[in-house]
Wavefront OBJ file of the C-alpha trace (Angstrom):
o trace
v -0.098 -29.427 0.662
v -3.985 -28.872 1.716
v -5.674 -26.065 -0.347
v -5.443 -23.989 2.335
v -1.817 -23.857 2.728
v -1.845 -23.619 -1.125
v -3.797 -20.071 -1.040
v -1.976 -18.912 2.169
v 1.180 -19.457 0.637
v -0.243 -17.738 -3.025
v -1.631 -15.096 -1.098
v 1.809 -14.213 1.132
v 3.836 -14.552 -2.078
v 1.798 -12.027 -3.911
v 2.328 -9.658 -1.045
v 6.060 -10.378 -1.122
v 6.270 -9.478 -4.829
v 4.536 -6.089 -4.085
v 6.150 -5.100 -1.278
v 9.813 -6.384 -3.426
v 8.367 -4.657 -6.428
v 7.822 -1.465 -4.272
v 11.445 -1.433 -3.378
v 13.103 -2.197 -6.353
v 11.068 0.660 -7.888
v 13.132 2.528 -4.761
v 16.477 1.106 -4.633
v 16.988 0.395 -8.293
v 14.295 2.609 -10.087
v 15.567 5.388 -8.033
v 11.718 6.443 -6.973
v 11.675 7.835 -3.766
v 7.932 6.958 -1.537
v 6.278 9.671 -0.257
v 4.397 9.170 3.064
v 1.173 6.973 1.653
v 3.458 4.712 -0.184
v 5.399 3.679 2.667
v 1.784 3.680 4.638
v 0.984 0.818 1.779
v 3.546 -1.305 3.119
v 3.551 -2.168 6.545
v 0.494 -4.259 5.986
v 2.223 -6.566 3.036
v 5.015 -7.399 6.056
v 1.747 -8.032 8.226
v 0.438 -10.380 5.748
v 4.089 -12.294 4.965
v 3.983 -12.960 8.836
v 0.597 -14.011 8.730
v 1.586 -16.337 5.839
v 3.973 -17.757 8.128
v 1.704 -18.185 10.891
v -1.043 -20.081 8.819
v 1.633 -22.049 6.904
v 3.717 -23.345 10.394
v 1.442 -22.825 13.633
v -2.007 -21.850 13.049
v -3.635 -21.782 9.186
v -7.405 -19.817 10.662
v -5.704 -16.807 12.260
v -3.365 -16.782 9.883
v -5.298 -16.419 7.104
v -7.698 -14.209 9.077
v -4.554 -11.607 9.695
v -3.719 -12.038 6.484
v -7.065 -10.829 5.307
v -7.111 -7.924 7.239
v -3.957 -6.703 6.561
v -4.703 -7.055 2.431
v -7.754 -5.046 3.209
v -6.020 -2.133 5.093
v -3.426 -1.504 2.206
v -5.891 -1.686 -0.367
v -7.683 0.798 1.001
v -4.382 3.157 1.971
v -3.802 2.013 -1.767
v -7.459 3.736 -2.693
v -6.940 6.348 -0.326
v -3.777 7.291 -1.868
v -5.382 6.958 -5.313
v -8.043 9.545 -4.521
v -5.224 12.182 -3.457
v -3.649 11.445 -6.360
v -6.425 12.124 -8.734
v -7.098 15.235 -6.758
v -10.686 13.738 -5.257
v -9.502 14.967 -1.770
v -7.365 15.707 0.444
v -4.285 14.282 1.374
v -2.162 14.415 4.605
v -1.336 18.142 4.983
v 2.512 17.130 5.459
v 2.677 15.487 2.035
v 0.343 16.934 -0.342
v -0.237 20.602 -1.800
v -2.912 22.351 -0.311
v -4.623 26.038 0.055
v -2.042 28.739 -0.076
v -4.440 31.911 0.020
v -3.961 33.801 3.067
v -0.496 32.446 3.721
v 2.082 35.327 4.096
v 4.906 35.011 2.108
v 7.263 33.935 4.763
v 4.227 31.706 6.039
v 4.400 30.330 2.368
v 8.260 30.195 2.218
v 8.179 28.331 5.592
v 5.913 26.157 4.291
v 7.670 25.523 1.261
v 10.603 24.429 2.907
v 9.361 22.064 5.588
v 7.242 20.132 2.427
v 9.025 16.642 1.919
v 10.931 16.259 -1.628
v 8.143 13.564 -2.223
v 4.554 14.793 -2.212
v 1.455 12.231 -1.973
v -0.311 14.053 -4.344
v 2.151 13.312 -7.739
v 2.046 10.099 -9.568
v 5.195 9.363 -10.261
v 4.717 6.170 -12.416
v 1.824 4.925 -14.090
v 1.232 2.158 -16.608
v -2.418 2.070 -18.657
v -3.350 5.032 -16.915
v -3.029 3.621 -13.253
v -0.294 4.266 -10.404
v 1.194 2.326 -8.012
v -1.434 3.324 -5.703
v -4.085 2.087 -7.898
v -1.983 -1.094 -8.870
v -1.423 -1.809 -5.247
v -5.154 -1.396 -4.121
v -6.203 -3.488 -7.141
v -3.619 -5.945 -6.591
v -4.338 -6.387 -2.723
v -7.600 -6.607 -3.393
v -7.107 -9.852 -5.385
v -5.173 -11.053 -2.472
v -8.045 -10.085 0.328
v -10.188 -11.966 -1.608
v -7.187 -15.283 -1.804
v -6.919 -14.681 1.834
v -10.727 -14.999 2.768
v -10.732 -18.139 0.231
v -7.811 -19.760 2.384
v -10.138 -18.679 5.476
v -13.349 -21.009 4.179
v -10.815 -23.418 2.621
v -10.475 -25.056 5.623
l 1 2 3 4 5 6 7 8 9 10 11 12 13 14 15 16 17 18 19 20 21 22 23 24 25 26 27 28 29 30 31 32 33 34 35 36 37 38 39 40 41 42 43 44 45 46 47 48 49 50 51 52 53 54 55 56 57 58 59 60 61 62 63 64 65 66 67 68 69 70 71 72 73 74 75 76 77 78 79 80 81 82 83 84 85 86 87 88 89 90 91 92 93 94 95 96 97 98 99 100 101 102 103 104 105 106 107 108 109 110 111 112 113 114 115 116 117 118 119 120 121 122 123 124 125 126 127 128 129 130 131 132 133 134 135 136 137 138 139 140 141 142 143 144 145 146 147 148 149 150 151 152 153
C-alpha cells in the first residue's frame, strides 16, 4: 500500500469507529440522539464512501470528499458543543428557549410538540467533554489525516 491509501484508509476507519461508537452508545447504551447528533453523522457515511472511492477508483477526490465531509461534522460537532454549553442558540425544535410571553396553552403546546431528546443536554461526558466535543475534536484529527492523504500523493 502507497501512503496515501494508508491515510485514506486510517482516516475512513476512524470515521467508521465514530459513527459505530455513536450507535452503540444508541442501540446498546440506550442514548437516544437528539437532532444535532444525528446531523453529526451523515458526514462520517460521506467520508466511509469517500474512503472507498480513494481506496478503489480515484485516491485525489477521494480524499478531497473525505476532507470536506470531516470538516462539516466537526463543525456540526462545535456547533452542537456551543448549544450545549449554552453559548447560543440551538435549533428552536430541539433546544429550550424563551418562554416569556407564551400563554399557558402556547407553553403547554409547546411543551408537547418538544422532542424527548433536546440538543441542548449533554447526556454523556467523559473529562468534562461530550460527544459533541469528542466528535468535533476527533474529526478534526481526521480533516487534518484526510488533507495529509490529499498532498500524499
Amino acid at each position: 500500500m502507497t501512503r496515501q491509501e494508508i491515510l485514506i484508509l486510517l482516516a475512513a476507519a476512524g470515521s467508521a469507529a465514530l459513527l459505530i461508537g455513536a450507535l452503540a452508545f444508541q442501540h446498546i447504551g440506550g442514548m437516544a440522539p437528539c437532532k444535532l447528533c444525528l446531523w453529526q453523522r451523515w458526514p462520517h457515511g460521506v467520508a466511509i464512501g469517500a474512503g472507498a472511492l480513494g481506496l478503489f477508483a480515484r485516491p485525489v477526490p477521494g480524499a478531497g470528499l473525505g476532507a470536506l465531509a470531516a470538516l462539516a461534522t466537526a463543525l456540526i460537532g462545535g456547533y452542537h458543543t456551543g448549544v450545549e454549553r449554552g453559548w447560543w442558540q440551538g435549533p428552536s425544535d430541539c433546544s429550550g428557549g424563551p418562554v416569556a410571553g407564551l400563554s399557558s396553552d402556547e407553553l403547554l403546546a409547546r411543551i408537547m410538540a418538544a422532542p424527548l431528546v433536546r440538543c441542548d443536554e449533554v447526556p454523556w461526558e467523559m473529562w468534562g467533554l461530550s460527544m459533541a466535543s469528542w466528535n468535533a475534536l476527533a474529526s478534526a484529527g481526521l480533516a487534518v489525516i484526510w488533507l495529509m492523504a490529499l498532498r500524499a500523493r
